[in-house]
Structures are given as C-alpha cells and as structure tokens.
C-alpha positions as CSV (number, residue, x, y, z in Angstrom):
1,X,23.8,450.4,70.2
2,X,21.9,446.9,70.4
3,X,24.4,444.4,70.1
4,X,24.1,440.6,68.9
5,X,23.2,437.5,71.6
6,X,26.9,436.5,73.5
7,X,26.7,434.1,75.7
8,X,25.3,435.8,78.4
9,X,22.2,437.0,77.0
10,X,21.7,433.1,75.3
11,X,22.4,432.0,79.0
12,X,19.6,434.2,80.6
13,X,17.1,433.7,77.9
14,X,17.3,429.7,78.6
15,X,16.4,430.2,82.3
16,X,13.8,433.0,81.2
17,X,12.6,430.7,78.9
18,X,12.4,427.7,81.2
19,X,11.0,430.2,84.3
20,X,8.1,430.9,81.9
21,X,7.9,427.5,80.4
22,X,7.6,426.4,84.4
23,X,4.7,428.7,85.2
24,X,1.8,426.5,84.1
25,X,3.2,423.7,86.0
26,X,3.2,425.9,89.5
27,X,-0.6,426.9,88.9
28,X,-1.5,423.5,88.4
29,X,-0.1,422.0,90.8
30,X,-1.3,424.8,93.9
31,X,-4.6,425.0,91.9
32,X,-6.4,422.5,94.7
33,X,-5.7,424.5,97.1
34,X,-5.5,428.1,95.8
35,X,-7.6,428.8,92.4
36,X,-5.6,429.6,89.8
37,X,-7.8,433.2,88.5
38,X,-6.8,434.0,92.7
39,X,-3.5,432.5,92.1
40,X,-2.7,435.2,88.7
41,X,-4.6,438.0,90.6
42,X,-2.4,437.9,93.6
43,X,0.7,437.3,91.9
44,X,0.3,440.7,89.6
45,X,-0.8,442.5,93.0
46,X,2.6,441.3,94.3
47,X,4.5,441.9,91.3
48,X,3.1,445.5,90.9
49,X,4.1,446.7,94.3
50,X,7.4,445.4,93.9
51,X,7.6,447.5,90.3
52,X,6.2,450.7,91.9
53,X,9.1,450.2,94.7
54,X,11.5,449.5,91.4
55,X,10.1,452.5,89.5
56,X,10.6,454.8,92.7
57,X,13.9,454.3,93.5
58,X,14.4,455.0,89.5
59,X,12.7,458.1,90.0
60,X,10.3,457.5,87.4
61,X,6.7,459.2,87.8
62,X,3.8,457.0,86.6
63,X,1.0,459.7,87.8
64,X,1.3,461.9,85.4
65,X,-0.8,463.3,82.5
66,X,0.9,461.9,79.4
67,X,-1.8,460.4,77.3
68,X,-1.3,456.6,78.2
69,X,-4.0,456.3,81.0
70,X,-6.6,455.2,78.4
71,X,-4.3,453.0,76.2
72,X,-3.0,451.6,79.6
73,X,-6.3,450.7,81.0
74,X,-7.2,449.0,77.6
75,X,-3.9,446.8,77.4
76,X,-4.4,446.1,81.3
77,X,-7.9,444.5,80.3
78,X,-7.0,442.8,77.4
79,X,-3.6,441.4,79.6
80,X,-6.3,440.5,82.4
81,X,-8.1,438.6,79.7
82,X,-5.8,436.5,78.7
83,X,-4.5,435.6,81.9
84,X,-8.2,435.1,83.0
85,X,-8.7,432.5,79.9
86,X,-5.2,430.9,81.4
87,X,-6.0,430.2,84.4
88,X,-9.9,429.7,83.8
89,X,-8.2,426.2,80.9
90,X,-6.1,425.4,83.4
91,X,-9.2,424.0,85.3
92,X,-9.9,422.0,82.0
93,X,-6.8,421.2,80.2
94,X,-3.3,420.4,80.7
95,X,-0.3,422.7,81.3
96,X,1.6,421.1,78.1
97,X,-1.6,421.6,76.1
98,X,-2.3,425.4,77.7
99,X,1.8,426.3,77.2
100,X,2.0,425.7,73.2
101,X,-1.6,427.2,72.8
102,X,-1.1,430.5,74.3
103,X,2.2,430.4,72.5
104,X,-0.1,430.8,69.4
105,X,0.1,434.6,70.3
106,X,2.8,435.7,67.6
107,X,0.5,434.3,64.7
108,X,-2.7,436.8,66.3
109,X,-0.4,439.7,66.2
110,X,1.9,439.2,62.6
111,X,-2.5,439.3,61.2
112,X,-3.3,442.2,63.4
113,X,0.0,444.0,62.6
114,X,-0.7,443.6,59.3
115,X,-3.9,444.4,58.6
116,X,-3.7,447.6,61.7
117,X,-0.3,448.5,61.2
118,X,1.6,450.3,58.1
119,X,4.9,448.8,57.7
120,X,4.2,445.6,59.0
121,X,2.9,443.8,56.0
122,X,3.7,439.9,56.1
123,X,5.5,438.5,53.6
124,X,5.2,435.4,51.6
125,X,7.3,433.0,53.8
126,X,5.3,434.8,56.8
127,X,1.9,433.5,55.4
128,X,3.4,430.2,54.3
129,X,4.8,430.4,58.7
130,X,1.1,431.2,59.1
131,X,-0.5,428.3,57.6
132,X,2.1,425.9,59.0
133,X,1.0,427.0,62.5
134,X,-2.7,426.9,62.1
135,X,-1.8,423.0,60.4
136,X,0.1,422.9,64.2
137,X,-3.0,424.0,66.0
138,X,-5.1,421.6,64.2
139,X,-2.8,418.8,64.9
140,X,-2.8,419.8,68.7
141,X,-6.3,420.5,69.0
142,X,-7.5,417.0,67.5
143,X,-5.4,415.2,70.0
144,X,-7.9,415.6,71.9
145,X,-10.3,413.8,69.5
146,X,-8.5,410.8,69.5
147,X,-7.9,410.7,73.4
148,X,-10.3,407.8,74.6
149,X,-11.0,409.4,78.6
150,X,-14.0,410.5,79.9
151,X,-12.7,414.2,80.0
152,X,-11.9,414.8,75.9
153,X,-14.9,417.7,76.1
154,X,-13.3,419.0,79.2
155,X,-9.6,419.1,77.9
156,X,-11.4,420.5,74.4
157,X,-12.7,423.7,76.2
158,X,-9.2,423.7,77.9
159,X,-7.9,424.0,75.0
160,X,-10.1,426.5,73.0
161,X,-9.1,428.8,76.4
162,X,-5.6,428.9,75.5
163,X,-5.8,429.8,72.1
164,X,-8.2,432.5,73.5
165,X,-5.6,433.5,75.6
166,X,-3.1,433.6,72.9
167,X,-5.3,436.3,71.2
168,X,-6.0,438.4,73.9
169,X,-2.2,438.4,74.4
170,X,-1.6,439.2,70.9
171,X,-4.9,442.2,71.0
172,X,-2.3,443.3,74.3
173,X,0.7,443.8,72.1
174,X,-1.4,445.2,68.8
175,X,-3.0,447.8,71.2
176,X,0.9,448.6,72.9
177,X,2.3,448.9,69.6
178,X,-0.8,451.2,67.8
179,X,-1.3,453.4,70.9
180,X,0.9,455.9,72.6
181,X,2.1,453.6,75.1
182,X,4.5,451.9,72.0
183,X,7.0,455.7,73.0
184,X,6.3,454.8,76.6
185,X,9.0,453.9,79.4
186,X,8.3,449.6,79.6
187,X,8.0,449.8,83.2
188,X,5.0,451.6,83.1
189,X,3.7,450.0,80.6
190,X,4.2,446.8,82.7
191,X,2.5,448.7,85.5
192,X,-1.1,449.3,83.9
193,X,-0.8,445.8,82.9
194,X,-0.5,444.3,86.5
195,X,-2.3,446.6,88.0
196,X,-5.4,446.0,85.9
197,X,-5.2,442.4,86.1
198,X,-4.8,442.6,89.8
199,X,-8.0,444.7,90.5
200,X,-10.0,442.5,88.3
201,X,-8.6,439.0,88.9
202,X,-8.2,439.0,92.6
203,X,-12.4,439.7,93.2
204,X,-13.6,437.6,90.7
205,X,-10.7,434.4,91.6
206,X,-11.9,435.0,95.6
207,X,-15.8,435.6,95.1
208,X,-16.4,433.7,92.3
209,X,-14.0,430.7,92.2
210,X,-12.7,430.3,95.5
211,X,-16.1,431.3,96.8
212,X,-14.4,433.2,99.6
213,X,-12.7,430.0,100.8
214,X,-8.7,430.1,101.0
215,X,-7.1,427.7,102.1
216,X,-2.8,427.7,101.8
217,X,-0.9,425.0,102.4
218,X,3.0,424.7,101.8
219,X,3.3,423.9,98.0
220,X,0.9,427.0,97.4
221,X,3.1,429.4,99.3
222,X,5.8,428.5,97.4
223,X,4.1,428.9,94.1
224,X,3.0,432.3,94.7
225,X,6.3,433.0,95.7
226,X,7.8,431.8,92.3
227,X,5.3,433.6,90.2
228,X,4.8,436.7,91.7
229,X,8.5,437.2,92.5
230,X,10.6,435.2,89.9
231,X,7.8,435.0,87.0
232,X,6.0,438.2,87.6
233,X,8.7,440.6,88.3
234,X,12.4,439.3,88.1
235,X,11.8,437.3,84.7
236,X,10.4,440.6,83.2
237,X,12.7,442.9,84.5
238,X,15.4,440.8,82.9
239,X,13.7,440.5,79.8
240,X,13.5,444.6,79.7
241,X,17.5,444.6,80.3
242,X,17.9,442.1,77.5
243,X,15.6,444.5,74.6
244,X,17.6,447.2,76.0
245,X,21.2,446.1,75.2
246,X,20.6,443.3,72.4
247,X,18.9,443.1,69.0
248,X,15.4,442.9,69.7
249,X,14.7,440.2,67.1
250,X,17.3,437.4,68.0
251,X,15.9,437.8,71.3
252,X,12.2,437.3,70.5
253,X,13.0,434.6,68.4
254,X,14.6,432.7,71.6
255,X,11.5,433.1,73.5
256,X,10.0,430.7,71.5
257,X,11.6,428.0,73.5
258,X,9.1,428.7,75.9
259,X,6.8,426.0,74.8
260,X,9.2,422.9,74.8
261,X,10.0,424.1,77.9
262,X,6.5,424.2,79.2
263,X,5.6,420.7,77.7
264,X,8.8,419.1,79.3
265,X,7.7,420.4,82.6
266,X,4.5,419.2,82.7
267,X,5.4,415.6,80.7
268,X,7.9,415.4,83.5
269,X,6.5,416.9,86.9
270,X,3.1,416.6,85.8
271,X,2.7,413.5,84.0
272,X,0.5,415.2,81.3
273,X,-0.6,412.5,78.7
274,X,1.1,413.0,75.0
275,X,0.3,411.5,72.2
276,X,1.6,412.0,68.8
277,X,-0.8,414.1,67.5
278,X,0.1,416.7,70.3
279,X,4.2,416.3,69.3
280,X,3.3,416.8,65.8
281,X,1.1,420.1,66.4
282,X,3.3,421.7,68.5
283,X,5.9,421.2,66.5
284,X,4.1,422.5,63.7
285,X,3.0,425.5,65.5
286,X,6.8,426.5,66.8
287,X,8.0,426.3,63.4
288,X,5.6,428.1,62.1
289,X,6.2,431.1,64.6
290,X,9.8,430.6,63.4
291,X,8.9,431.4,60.0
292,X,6.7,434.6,60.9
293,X,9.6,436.0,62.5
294,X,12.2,434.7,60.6
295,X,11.9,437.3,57.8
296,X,11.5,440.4,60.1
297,X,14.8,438.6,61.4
298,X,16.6,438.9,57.9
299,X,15.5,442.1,57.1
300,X,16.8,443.8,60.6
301,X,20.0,442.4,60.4
C-alpha cells in the first residue's frame, strides 16, 4: 500500500528537488573546460555502470527477451534528445532560463496523454492549467526581447532548446507509458535510457564539440562527480524508493519545486540576469503545471 508524504519523504524530495534544481548550475560552470553534450554523455556512462552493478546484486536480468528492447531503444533516443537540446542551450542561454523551460515537460505529456492515451483525457481546469503555462512560456520567452545585450538572439535559441528539451522529455514518458516498458521493472527502464544517451552523447560531445580536446581541471572533476553519482544515479534511485512506498501523485506534484530551485541556484552561484518578465513567466508556468496535475491529484485521492 502507497501511503501519504510524512516527513521523511517531504524531506528527501526537497534535497531531490534542489540536487536536480543544482544540475544546470554544475554544467555551466565546468562547461569551459569540459563540454557540456561530453559532460551528459559521460555522466549516463557513469551512472549506467553503477545501475548494472545495482541491478546485479538485485539479481535482476536486463538481457533477456521480454519485448522492451525496441520500446527501450526508442525512449533512450528520445531521453538522449533531450538531454542533447540541454546541454547544446546551455551554450546559449542561462541555467535559470534552461531549468523552468525544460520544466515545461508536464504540459507536452498531459496533450500527448490525451490525445495517445485512453483514460487520460484533460479536464477543464487541466486546459485552463494549460493555457496559464503557455501565458508563463510567453512571459519567459519575451524576456529576452526586452534584454538590451548583444546576446538576446543567442539566449533566444537558448531558450527555444529548452523547451525542445521539455518535449523530447515529455515524447520519453508518452512512449514509457504507451509501450510495454509502462509493466517494466524502473531500473531497467532507467538502463535503456542511459545507456542510449551514453553511446550517442559521449562521440558526438568529444568529436564534435570538444573536437577531441579534453582538458579537466578541478571544478570539472567535481561536477562529473556530482552528476553522474548524486544526479545521475543516487537522486533517481531515491526517487524509485519514493513511487514505490508513497502516492505517486503528491510526489510528482513536489517535483515541481525543481525550477525555483534551479533559478535560485543560478541567480545566486551564477549571477544569471532576471528581469520581471522572467519572474512572471516562470511563475506562470509552475502554476500552471500545478493545475494540470492538480485534478489527477483530486481524483486519486
């Protein structure tokens, strides 16, 4: 039986949240030394050997014939993509700016669920959720416009990259959730996803983008460290604990902290420029994820 958020699982989901909401910030900030499509490629090469280790000592099996190799390798691609469209806007654009438009994810998936999926029709207070985040993304996006710097059509394409990854994200979960890998043990779903992204990622971040040239210095050691260990697998492993012992809904619905988290970190660390067109959109946009959920919320309890 799932049982309602205590205090422990509203304690780990901050520090998930805020782990996630940090992740941006460590790519940008090793990204002169260490690309950041190199930086995501060898972080999901790390993380998936550390899951295979996990999975063995579970005694789980992931070669086997079950049906999910297909399925697996299209969610892997469509997981590469979106991290490739992260860390390809994080060349452009800010990580406040990348953090609340990838988080545009859940609005992708409520309109592919619905259209793709019987049973997940959205409701009238979903499509009113749905307009008030597009208003969000709007507001976001134009901030842009208004930004007098030399580098608005840079931060513009930036920006257009996270909302790309924000689909892709949201094709990853509609594909999961339509496909045979929604019966599937998480951990190997988890595994098709890294492991794609890692065979694709880590020759086109080296060849293309670092053009063969690494060089590491002390800040990027420890950012690989904290995403392939903490982000890549710790954060996750947690969050599968969490979906296994709690209701599923109130803990999705906390992971839309992530955001505010991200655009702290990077207001803070960073000193990422914000302007009040930015504050409005992304407040737009995580209250209008609130309200796509918040029915599905109502309805399960």
């Amino acid at each position: 039986m799932r049982k309602p958020l205590d205090k422990t699982a509203v304690s780990l989901m901050l520090c998930l949240c805020a782990l996630w909401g940090l992740q941006q910030v460590a790519i940008k900030v090793a990204s002169p030394s260490l690309n950041p499509v190199l930086q995501i490629g060898v972080r999901c090469s790390v993380a998936v050997v550390l899951l295979m280790a996990y999975m063995m000592l579970r005694g789980e099996r992931f070669w086997r014939r079950d049906g999910t190799l297909w399925p697996g390798l299209m969610a892997g691609t469509a997981f590469a993509l979106e991290f490739f469209c992260v860390a390809w806007g994080l060349l452009y654009t800010t990580a406040s700016h990348m953090v609340v438009f990838m988080y545009t994810m859940p609005i992708f998936a409520a309109l592919g669920l619905h259209w793709f999926v019987p049973g997940e029709r959205l409701g009238r207070l979903q499509w009113v959720g749905v307009f008030v985040a597009f208003l969000g993304i709007v507001c976001a996006f134009s901030s842009g416009f208004f930004t007098v710097a030399d580098d608005v059509a840079s931060m513009l394409i930036g920006d257009f990259l996270g909302i790309a990854a924000g689909f892709f994200w949201a094709a990853t979960t509609l594909i999961i959730r339509r496909t045979v890998l929604s019966e599937t043990a998480p951990a190997k779903t988890l595994f098709y996803q890294l492991a794609v992204t890692a065979a694709l990622l880590v020759p086109v971040g080296y060849f293309v983008f670092q053009e063969g040239h690494v060089r590491m210095v002390p800040i990027a050691w420890l950012s690989m460290l904290y995403q392939s260990v903490l982000v890549g697998f710790v954060s996750l492993m947690f969050w599968f604990w969490l979906l296994r012992h709690y209701l599923a809904s109130r803990v999705s619905v906390f992971s839309f902290m992530t955001p505010l988290f991200g655009v702290t970190f990077g207001v803070v660390l960073l000193n990422d420029p914000m302007d009040i067109w930015f504050v409005l959109g992304a407040a737009l946009v995580v209250a209008g994820i609130m309200l796509v959920n918040w029915q599905g919320v109502r309805a399960r309890r």
